[in-house]
C-alpha positions, 0 to 999 in steps of 0.5 A: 154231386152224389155222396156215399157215406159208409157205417152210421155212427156219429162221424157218419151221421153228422158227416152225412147231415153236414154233406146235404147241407152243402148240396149233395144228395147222400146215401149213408149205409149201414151193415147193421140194421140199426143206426147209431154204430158204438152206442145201442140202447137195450130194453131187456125186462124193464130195463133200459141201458146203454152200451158204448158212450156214456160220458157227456164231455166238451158239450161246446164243441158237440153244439158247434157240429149240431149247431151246423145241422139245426141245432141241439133238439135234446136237453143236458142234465147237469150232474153234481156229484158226478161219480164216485172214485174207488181206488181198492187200495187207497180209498174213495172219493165223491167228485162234485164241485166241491173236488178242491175242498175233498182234496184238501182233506186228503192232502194238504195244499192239494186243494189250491195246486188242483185249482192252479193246475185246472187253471192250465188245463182250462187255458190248454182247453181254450187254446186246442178248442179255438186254434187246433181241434176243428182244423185237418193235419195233412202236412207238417206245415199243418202242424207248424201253424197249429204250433203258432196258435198254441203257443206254449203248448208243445211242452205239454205234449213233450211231458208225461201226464203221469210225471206232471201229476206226480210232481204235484201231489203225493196222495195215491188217491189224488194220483189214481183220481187224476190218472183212471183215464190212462186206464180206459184209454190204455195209455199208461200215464208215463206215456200219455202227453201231459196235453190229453190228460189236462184236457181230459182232467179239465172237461170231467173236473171243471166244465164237468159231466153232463147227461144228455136226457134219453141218453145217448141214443137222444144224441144219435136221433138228433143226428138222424132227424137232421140229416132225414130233413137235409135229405139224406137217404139212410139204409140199414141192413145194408153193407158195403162190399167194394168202394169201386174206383176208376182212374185214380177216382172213387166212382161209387160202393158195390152193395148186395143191392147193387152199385150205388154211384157217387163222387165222394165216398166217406167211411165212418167204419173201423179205418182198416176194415174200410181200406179192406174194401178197396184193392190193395193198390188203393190202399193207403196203409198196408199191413206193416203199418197196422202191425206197428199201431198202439191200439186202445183197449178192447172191452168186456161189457154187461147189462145188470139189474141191480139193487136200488142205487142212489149214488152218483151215475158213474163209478169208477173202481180201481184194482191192481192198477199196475197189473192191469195197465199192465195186461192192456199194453202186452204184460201180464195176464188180466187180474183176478179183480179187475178195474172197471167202470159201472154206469147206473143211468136210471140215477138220471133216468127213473124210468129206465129201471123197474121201480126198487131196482137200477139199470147198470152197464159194467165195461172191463178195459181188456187187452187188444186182440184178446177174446176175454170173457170171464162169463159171470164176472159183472155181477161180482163186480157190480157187488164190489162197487154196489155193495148190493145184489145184481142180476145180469140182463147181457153180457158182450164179450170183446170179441164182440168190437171184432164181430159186430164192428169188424175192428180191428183187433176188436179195439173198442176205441181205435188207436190209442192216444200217444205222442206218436199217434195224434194229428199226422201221426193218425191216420189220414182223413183223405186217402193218399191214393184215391181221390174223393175218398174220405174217413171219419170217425175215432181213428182219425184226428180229433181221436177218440170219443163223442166230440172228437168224431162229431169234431172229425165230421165237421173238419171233412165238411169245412175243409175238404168237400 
């Protein structure tokens, strides 16, 4: 049985080294001339830095997929304190283990109704990790059994995570904390399901951020290293042009280089640029349907040297919340000062910044299909959050999701994260229309982030080929 895997991020790769295992031999290729998909390590005058994933989550379910293809190669670092919270308006706070007692100070009682409501969330994480995460949604009879196994759950995903926060704690600052998600995910409060938020609330808080030691890029070698061993035949600078399907049946993908055969083709390419490669009969969702998606953020993003850093790697700085929640949901217009996240991984990595100074990757959630690019805008913010100088090394503006990944409306995540849009109401993993035709990645369920695309892989392998 032959095997062509289309784009090489994570959910292609893992989806390629799991495939192998299983027998096939696999062709993974890759448009780019590179491997890794969103996550890229830069080496830019001494200093290295990462764009795309940075936030090391739900480590359990990423050694589950790994531990299918050989195991995790890479060592995690543990981090503590985490990251600094600023909120311009409200404050700051450093997030360690020590949260509860912060919270206490800012709030009286809020440091035990925290404990009680991570105690939630932790059963909530346990329940969608066992019964509901690693497991494929076709049907409502999918979604009925997954019910049963969490009981309970389903008011969680009924109810706002913003109105649960709300109802617990009064402190603006604990709100925005518990909340900054709905900002990067483009996911108002009052309209992300309580569910995601605990879990999101749960894996940052209580299990905690971790670092994988050489980045992200450690994670992406791991993933080539197992599949290379299993047998996989990875092409880079190689783009698909046509998957070819005869009979109802897919039967290989056209390249430049000619017509690679197979019985299964899976795409791990931005979902709707991946049907473009079928005729439109083959097509499993049409142009009504994408017009009618919710997309998660686009974003601008820039590489810095910066002054020496000695605080936690991650920072996350909150201005004009409203207005910019706003800006990336169809409002108003971005704001002047915009929020933002800045990740400083030589905190981690000594080595990747030249000695006195600091590695930094600054990312600005930016509205959908909306080119922004305030050139020379890193810096200032590097400053606000920093208080010391910065150099930008690269700037990425938002159009680059649409030039460099081909996605659609140059979201940098996929679909957002709402009631509608999660399980079925994502995008199927099989077409509806072509047999053997398959699709991983942040668009389909698990959804958006490292785990969820390793998890996407693992499902297509357990229950579909």
């Amino acid at each position: 049985m032959r095997a062509v895997v289309i784009g090489g991020g994570f959910g292609g790769l893992a989806s390629a080294a799991l495939l192998a295992k299983r027998g096939y031999e696999v062709v993974l290729v890759e448009k780019n001339c590179r491997l890794g998909g969103r996550s890229v390590l830069y080496d830019i005058r001494g200093h290295r830095v990462e764009i795309g994933p940075t936030w090391y989550l739900m480590d359990d379910v990423i050694d589950k997929v790994l531990g299918e293809i050989g195991g995790r190669t890479y060592e995690v670092a543990e981090l503590n304190p985490s990251m600094m919270f600023v909120d311009r308006s409200h404050g700051k706070i450093e997030v360690g283990r020590d949260l509860p007692q912060r919270l206490e100070e800012l709030e009286r009682g809020a440091g035990d109704r925290f404990v009680e409501l991570m105690r939630e969330a932790g059963r909530l994480y346990h329940v969608v990790v066992e019964h509901m995460l690693l497991r494929k949604y076709e049907t409502w009879l999918d979604m009925l059994s997954a019910a049963r196994a969490g009981v309970g759950f389903a008011k969680y995903l009924v109810t706002s995570f913003g109105s649960l926060v709300e109802r617990r704690f009064k402190s603006p600052l604990i709100q925005r904390l518990l909340e900054y998600d709905s900002m990067f995910l483009g996911s108002p409060p009052r309209e992300l399901p309580a569910l995601y938020g605990l879990l999101l609330n749960y894996s940052v808080f209580v299990r905690g951020v971790k670092a994988p030691k050489g980045g992200f890029a450690a994670v992406i070698r791991n993933l080539i290293e197992a599949g290379a061993r299993l047998g996989v035949d990875f092409r880079s600078c190689t783009a698909a042009r046509r998957i070819l399907v005869e009979g109802g049946k897919v039967r290989g993908v056209e390249t430049a280089s000619g017509v690679l055969g197979s019985d299964v083709v899976v795409v791990n390419a931005d979902y709707k640029r991946g049907e473009e490669l079928l005729e439109p009969r083959y097509r499993s969702y049409g142009e009504a349907y994408w017009g009618r998606v919710k997309m998660a953020p686009s974003a601008y993003m820039a590489l810095l040297s910066g002054d020496r850093w000695e605080g936690p790697p991650h920072l996350i700085y909150i201005s004009e919340w409203e207005r910019h929640l706003s800006a990336l949901t169809g409002g108003r217009d971005m704001p002047q000062l915009p929020s933002f996240y800045l990740h400083v991984p030589s905190v981690v990595e000594p080595d990747w910044a030249p000695p006195g100074r600091s590695s930094m990757f600054i990312l600005v959630p930016s509205p959908p299909g909306v080119d922004y690019w305030p050139r020379g805008l890193a810096e200032k913010l590097a400053a606000e959050a920093t208080g010391g100088s910065a150099e930008t090394l690269a700037e990425f503006p938002s159009r680059f999701f649409c030039d460099y990944y081909g996605a659609y409306q140059c979201t940098a995540l996929g679909p957002r994260h709402t009631l509608r849009q999660t399980a079925l109401g994502r995008p199927l993993m099989r077409s509806r229309v072509v047999r053997g035709l398959y699709f991983v990645g942040q668009y389909t369920h698990p959804g958006i982030g490292v785990p969820s695309v390793l998890a996407s892989a693992y499902i297509l392998a357990r229950y579909y080929v």
